[in-house]
C-alpha positions as CSV (number, residue, x, y, z in Angstrom):
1,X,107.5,27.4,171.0
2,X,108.5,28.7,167.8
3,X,105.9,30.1,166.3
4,X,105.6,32.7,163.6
5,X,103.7,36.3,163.9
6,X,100.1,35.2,162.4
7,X,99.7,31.8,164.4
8,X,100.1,33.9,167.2
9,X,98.1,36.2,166.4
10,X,95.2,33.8,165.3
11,X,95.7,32.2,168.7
12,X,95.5,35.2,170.5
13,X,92.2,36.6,168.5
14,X,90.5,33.7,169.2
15,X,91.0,33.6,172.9
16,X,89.4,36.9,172.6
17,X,86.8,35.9,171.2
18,X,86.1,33.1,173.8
19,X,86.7,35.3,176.4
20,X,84.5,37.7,175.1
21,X,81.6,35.2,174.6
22,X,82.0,33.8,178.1
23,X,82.5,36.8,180.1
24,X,80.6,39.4,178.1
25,X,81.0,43.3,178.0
26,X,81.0,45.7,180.9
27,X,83.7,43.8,183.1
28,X,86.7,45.6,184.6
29,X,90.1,45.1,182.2
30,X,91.6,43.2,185.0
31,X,88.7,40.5,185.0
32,X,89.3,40.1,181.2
33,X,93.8,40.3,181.3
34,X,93.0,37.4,183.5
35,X,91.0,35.3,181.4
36,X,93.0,36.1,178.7
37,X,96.2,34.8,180.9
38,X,94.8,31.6,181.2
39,X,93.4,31.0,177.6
40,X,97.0,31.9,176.9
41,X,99.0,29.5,179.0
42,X,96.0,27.2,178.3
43,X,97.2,27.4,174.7
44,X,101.0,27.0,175.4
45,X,102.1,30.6,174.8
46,X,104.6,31.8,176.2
47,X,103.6,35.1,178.1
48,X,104.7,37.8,180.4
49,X,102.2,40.3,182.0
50,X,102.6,43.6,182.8
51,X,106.1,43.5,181.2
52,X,107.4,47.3,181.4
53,X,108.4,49.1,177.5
54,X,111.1,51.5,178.0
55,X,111.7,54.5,175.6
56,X,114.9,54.5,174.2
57,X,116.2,57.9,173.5
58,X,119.4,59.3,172.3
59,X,120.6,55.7,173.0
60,X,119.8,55.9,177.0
61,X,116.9,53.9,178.4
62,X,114.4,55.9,180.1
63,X,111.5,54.5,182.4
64,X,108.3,56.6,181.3
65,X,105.9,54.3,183.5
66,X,104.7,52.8,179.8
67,X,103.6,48.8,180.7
68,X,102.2,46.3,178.3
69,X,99.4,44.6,179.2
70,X,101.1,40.6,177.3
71,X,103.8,40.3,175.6
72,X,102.9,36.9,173.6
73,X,106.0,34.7,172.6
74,X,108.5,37.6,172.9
75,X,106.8,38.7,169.8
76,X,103.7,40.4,170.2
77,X,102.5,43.0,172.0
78,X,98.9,42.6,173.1
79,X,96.9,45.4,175.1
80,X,93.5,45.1,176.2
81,X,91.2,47.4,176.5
82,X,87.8,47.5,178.4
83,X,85.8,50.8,176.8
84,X,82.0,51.1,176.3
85,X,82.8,52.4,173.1
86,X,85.8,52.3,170.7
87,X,85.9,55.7,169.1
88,X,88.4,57.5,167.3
89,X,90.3,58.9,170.6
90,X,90.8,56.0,171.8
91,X,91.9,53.9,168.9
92,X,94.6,57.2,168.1
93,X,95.8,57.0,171.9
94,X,96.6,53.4,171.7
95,X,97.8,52.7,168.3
96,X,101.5,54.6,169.2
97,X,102.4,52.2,171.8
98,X,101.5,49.7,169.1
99,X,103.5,50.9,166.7
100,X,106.3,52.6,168.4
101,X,109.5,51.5,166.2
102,X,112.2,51.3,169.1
103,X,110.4,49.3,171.0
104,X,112.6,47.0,173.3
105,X,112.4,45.1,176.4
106,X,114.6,43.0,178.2
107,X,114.3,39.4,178.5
């Protein structure tokens, strides 16, 4: 499926957001990753769970244990997070694995 960056990413907010209604808070992040799986699939996207990110540095490929919750449509990465609260820490210790510019994975 062919899809471009914000349908995907419409799609994938609102399965949130049904998950989110159906399960409510204060579940353990596996309970919601697989909810989300099957509101995904239910939704024909393409995904692939627990899919390993690799740093690439000085050209060599190094395992540093990083894994991404989805990757949506070989596109997007999505990572959930189950927190009582969503403070500053934790938004500045997820956004670099969001954003990280060399990231690659192989399909």
């Amino acid at each position: 499926m062919n899809q471009n960056v914000n349908s995907i990413t419409q799609k994938i907010i609102g399965s949130a957001i049904t998950v989110h209604k159906e399960l409510g808070p204060g579940l353990l992040e596996s309970s919601y990753e697989a909810c989300m799986a099957y509101e995904l699939a239910r939704l024909n996207l393409k995904i692939e769970r627990q899919k390993e990110l690799p740093i690439i540095y000085r050209g060599i490929k190094l395992d540093c244990g990083y894994r991404i919750d989805f990757l949506v449509e070989d596109r997007v990465i999505l990572e959930l997070k189950a927190v009582d609260k969503l403070d500053l820490f934790t938004r500045r210790r997820y956004y670099p694995i969001s954003s990280y510019p060399n990231a690659k994975w192989d399909s």
